[in-house]
C-alpha positions as CSV (number, residue, x, y, z in Angstrom):
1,X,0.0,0.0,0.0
2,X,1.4,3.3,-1.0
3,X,1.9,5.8,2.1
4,X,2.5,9.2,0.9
5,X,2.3,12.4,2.9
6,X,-1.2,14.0,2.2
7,X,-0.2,17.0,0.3
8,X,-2.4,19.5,-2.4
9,X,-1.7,17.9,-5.4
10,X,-2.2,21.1,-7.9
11,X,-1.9,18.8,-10.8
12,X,-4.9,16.9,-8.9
13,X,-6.2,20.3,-8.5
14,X,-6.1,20.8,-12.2
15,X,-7.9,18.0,-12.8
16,X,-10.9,19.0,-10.4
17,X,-10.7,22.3,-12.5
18,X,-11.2,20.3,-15.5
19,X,-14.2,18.2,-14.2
20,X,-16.0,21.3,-13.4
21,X,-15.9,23.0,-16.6
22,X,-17.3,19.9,-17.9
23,X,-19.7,20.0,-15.5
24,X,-20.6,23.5,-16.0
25,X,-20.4,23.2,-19.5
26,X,-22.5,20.2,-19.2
27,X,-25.0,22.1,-17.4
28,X,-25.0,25.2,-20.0
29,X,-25.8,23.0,-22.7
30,X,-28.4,21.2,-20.8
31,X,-29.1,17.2,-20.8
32,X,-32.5,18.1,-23.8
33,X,-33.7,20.4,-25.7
34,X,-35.9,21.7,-23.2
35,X,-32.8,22.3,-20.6
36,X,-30.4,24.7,-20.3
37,X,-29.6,26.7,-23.3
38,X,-32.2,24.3,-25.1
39,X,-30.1,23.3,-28.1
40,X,-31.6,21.3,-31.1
41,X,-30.3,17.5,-31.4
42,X,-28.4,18.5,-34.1
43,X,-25.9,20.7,-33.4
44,X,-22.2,20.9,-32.1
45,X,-23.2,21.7,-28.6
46,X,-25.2,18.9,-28.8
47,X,-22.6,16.3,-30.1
48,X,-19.8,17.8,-27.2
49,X,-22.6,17.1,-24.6
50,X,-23.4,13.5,-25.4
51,X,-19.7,12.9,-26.4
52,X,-18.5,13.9,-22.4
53,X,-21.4,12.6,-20.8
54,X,-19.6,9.0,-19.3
55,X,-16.8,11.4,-18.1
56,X,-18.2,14.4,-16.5
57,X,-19.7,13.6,-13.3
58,X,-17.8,10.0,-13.2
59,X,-14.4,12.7,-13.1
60,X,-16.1,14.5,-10.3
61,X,-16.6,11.2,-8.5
62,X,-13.2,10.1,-8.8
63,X,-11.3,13.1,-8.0
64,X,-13.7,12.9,-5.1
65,X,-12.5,9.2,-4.2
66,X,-8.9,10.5,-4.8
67,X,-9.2,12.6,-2.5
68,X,-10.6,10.9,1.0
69,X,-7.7,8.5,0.1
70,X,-5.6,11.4,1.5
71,X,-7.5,11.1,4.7
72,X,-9.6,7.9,4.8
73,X,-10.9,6.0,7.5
74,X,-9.3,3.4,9.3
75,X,-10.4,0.8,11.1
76,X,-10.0,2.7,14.5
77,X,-11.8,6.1,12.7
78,X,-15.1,6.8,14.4
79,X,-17.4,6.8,12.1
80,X,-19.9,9.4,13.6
81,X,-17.8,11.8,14.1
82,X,-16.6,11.0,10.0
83,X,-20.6,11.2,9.2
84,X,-21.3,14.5,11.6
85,X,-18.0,16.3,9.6
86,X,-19.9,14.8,6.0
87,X,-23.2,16.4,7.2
88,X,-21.6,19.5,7.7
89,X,-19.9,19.7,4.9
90,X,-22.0,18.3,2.3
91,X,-25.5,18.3,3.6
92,X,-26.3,21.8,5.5
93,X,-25.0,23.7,1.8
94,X,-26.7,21.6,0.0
95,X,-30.4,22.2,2.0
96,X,-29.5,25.8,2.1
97,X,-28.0,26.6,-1.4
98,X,-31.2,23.8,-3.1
99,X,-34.0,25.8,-0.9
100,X,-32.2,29.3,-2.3
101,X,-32.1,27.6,-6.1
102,X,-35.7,26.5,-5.6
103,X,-37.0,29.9,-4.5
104,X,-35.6,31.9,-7.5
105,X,-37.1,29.2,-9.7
106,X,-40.1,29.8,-8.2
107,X,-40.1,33.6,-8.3
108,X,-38.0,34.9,-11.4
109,X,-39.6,34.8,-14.4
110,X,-38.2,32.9,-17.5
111,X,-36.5,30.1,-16.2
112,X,-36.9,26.5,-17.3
113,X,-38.6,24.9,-15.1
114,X,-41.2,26.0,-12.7
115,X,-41.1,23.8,-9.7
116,X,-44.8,23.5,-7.2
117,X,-44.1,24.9,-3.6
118,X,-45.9,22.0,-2.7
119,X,-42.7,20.0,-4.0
120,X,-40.2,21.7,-1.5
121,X,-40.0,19.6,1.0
122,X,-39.1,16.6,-1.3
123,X,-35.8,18.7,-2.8
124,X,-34.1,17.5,0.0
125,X,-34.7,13.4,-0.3
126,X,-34.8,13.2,-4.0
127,X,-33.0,14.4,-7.0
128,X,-33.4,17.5,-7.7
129,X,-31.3,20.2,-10.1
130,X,-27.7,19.3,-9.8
131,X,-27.9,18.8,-5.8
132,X,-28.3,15.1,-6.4
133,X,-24.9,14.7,-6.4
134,X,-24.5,15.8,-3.0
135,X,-27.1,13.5,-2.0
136,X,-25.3,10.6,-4.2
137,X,-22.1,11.4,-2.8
138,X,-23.0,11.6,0.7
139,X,-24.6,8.0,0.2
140,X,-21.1,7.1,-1.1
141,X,-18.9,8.2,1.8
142,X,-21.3,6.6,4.0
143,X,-20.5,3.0,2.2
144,X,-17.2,3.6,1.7
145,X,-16.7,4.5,5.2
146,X,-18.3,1.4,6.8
147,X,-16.2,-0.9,4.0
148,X,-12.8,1.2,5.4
149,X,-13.8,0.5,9.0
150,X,-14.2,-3.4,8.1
151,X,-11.1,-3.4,6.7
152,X,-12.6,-4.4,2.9
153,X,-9.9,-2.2,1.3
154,X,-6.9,-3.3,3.0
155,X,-5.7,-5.0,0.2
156,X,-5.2,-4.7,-3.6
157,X,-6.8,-8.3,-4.0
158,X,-10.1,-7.2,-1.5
159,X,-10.0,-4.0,-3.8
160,X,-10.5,-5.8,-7.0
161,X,-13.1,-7.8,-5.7
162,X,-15.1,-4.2,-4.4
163,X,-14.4,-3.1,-7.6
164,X,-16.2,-6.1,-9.4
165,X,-18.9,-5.7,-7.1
166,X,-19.5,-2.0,-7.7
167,X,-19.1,-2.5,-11.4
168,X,-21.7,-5.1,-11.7
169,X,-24.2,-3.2,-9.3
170,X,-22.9,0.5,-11.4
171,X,-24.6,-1.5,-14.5
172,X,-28.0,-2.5,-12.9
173,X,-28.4,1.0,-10.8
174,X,-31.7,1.8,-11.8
175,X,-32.9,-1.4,-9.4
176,X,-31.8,0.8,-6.5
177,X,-34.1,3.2,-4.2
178,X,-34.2,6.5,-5.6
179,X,-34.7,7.9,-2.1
180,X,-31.5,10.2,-1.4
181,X,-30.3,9.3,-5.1
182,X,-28.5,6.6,-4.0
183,X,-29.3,4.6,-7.2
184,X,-27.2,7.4,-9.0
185,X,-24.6,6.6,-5.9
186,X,-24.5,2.9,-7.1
187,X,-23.9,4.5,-10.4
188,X,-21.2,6.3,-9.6
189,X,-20.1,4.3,-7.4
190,X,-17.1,2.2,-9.1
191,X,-15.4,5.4,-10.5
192,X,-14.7,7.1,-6.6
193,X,-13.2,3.7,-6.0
194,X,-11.1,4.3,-9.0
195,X,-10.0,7.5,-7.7
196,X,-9.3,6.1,-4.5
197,X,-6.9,3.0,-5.4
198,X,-5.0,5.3,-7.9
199,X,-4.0,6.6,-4.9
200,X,-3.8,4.2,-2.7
201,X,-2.8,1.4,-4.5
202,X,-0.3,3.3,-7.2
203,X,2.5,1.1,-7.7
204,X,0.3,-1.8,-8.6
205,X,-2.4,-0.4,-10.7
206,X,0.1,2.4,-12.2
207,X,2.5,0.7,-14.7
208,X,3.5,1.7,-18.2
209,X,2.2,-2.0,-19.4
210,X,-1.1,-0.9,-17.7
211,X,-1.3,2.3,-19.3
212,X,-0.8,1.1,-22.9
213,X,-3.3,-1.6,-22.5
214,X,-5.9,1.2,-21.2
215,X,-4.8,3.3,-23.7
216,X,-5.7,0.8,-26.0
217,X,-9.0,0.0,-25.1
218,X,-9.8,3.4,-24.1
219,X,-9.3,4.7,-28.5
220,X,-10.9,0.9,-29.2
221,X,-14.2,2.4,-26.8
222,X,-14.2,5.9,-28.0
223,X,-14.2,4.8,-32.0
224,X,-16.9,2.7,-30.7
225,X,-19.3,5.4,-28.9
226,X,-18.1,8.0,-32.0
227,X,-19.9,5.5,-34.3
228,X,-22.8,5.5,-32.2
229,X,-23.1,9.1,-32.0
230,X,-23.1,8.9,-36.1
231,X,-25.7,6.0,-36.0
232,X,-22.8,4.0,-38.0
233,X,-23.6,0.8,-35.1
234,X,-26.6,0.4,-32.9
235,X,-26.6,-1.0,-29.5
236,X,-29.3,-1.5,-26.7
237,X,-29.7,0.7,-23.9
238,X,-28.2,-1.8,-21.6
239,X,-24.7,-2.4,-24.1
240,X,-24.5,1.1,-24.1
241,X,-24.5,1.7,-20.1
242,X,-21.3,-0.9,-20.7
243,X,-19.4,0.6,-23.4
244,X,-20.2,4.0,-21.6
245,X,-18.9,2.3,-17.8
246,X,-16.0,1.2,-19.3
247,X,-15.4,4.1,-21.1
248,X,-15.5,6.6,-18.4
249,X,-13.2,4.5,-15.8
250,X,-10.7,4.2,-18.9
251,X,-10.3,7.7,-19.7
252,X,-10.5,9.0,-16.1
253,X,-8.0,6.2,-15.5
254,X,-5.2,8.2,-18.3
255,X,-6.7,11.4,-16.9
256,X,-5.4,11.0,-13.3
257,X,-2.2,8.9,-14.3
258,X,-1.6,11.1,-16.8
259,X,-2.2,14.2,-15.0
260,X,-0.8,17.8,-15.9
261,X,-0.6,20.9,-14.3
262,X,-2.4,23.6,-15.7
263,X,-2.4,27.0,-13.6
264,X,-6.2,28.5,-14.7
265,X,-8.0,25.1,-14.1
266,X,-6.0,25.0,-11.1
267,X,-7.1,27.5,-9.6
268,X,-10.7,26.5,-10.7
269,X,-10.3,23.6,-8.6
270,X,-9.8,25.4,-5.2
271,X,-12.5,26.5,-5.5
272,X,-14.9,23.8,-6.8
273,X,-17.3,23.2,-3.7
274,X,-18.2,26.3,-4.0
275,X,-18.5,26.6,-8.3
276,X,-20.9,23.4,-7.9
277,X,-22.8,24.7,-5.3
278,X,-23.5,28.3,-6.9
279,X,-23.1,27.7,-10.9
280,X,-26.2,27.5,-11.6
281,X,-27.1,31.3,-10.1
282,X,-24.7,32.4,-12.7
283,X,-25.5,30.1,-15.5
284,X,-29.2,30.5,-15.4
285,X,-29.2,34.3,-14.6
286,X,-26.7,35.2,-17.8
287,X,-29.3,33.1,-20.1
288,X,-32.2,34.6,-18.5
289,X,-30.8,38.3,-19.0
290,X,-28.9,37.4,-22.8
291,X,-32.5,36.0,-23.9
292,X,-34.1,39.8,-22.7
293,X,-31.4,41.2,-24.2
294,X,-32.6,39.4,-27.4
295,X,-29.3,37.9,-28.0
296,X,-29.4,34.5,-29.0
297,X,-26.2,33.5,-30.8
298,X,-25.1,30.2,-29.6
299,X,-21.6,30.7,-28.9
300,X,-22.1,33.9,-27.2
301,X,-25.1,33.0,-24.8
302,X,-22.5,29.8,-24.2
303,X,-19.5,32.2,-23.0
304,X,-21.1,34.7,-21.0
305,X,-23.1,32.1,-19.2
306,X,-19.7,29.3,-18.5
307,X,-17.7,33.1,-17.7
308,X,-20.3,33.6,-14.7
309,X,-21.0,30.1,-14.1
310,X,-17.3,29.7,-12.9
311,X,-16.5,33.4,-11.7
312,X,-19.9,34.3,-9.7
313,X,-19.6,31.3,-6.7
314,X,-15.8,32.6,-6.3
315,X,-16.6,36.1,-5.7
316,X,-19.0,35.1,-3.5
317,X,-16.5,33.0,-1.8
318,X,-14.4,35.6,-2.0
319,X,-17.6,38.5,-0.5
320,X,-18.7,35.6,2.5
321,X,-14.9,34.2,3.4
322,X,-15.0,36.2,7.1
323,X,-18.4,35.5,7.8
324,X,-18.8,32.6,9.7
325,X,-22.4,32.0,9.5
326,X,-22.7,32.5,6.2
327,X,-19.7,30.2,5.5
328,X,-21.3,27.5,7.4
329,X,-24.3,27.8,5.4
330,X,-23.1,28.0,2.1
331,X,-20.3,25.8,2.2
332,X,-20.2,24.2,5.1
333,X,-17.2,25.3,6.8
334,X,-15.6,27.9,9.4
335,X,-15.1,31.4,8.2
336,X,-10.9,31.7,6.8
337,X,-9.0,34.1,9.2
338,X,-6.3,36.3,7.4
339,X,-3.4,33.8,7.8
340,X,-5.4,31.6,5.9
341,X,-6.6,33.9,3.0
342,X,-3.4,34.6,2.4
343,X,-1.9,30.9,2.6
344,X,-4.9,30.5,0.1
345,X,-3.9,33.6,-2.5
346,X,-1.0,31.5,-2.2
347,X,-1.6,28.2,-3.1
348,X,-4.1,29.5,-6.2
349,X,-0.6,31.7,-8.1
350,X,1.0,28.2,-8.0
């Protein structure tokens, strides 16, 4: 088992920057026609969206699994106090930030969707907007956490076997309870234990002979899914959820063993609680305000709303840092003193 001091990582960092301008960019586009900047089928935006979707949020995942393995449980952790530091971190922003999201839904005209007050109260147990991947993830650390304490990791061979496991569950998810998203936990489940034994378990899963042979399959699997973008092969829904699983695990595989360090989406990544959290505000907000503007080019309603989508939740960061209230509410943590700011300002200019 590898045993490396936990230290920031900015080349991990850049990668975190990376997954959330997928994510964001993800989100612009929207999943349909009748989400976010409501493309047609047709066009480019289109084609980026579905060619990223078995990487985006699986990246998030595993970045995430990366990660805890910095600081993971052990088998003499207490687990409630590792579930009461998850609540706070995770769960209190995501019932403030989803209630604040739900509310402006609600109230300012011109958005997508116009959610029932009546509905409220369910926000919080079942997927709603992108806050279901709080819920998924909290559900995850919960798992993973009881497996640590158990000692199911403590090898590479009791890691394969995990793996398998989550694999073949990942690929029957949608038998899972939707209460808390934890079906989309099982999901995603597989790829934060890929970011975790990348750590962990480095010298035996990170080898050049490895490598090629992911690199391999990983061009073999993408000239696969292009074709099926193209409608050059068909496959069923269910041979598609296993090219796309494989897929994803093979490219974030090269991603984090290949890893670069790139100072912008660096810097993205400090902050990328926070840019999940608040995104939204600013990506809704520019297309609401471009569309009353009567500007409707593509390309520019794309820009303006990614350039407040991943600017907006830092200055707020940025406005709230002091405040420890708010801080806790928002994101879930104490309020930075100056030492820390400027340790912070720091870290971020590489």
């Amino acid at each position: 088992m590898r045993n490396t001091k936990p230290e920031k990582d900015l080349r991990i960092e850049t990668i975190r920057g990376l997954a959330l301008f997928l994510m964001v960019a993800g989100h612009v586009i929207g999943s349909s026609g009748d989400q976010g900047m409501k493309v047609s089928d047709d066009s480019f935006l289109r084609y980026l969206y579905d060619s990223l979707v078995y990487i985006r949020m699986p990246l998030f995942t595993a970045i995430s699994g990366y990660v805890y393995a910095l600081r993971p449980v052990t088998e003499s952790s207490i687990l409630m106090r590792f579930y009461q530091g998850k609540f706070k971190r995770i769960l209190i922003p995501m019932i403030v930030v989803s209630t604040l999201f739900f509310v402006m839904q609600s109230l300012v005209p011109n958005t997508n969707t116009k959610p029932q007050w009546s509905d409220i109260f369910s926000i919080y147990f079942f997927s709603y907007a992108h806050f279901w991947f709080l819920q998924s993830i909290f559900c995850i650390f919960l798992v993973v956490a009881v497996i640590e304490k158990i000692g199911l990791l403590s090898s590479i061979r009791n890691y394969l076997v995990i793996m398998a496991i989550g694999i073949v569950a990942s690929l029957n998810y949608e038998s899972f309870p939707e209460f808390f998203c934890f079906y989309k936990a099982v999901q995603l489940f597989p790829f934060f234990l890929l970011g975790l034994g990348l750590y962990r378990y480095s010298d035996q899963l990170v080898t050049i002979k490895k490598q090629v042979t992911i690199a391999l399959c990983l061009l073999v699997l993408v000239v696969i899914d292009q074709a099926y973008l193209f409608d050059q092969i068909d496959f069923s829904d269910s041979e598609m959820s296993l090219i796309g699983t494989a897929l994803g695990l093979t490219a974030i595989y090269m991603i984090i063993t290949k890893r670069i360090y790139f100072k912008p989406l660096a810097w993205l990544g400090y902050f990328s609680f926070e840019i999940y959290l608040f995104h939204v505000f600013g990506t809704a907000g520019s297309r609401i305000v471009l569309n009353k503007l009567s500007i409707h080019d593509p390309w520019i309603m794309f820009t303006v709303s990614m350039v407040l989508g991943l600017l907006l939740p830092v200055m707020l960061k940025k406005a709230v840092e002091r405040i420890n209230i708010l801080n806790l509410a928002f994101f879930g943590t104490p309020a930075k003193r100056k030492h820390e700011i400027k340790l912070q300002e720091k870290v971020s200019l590489g």
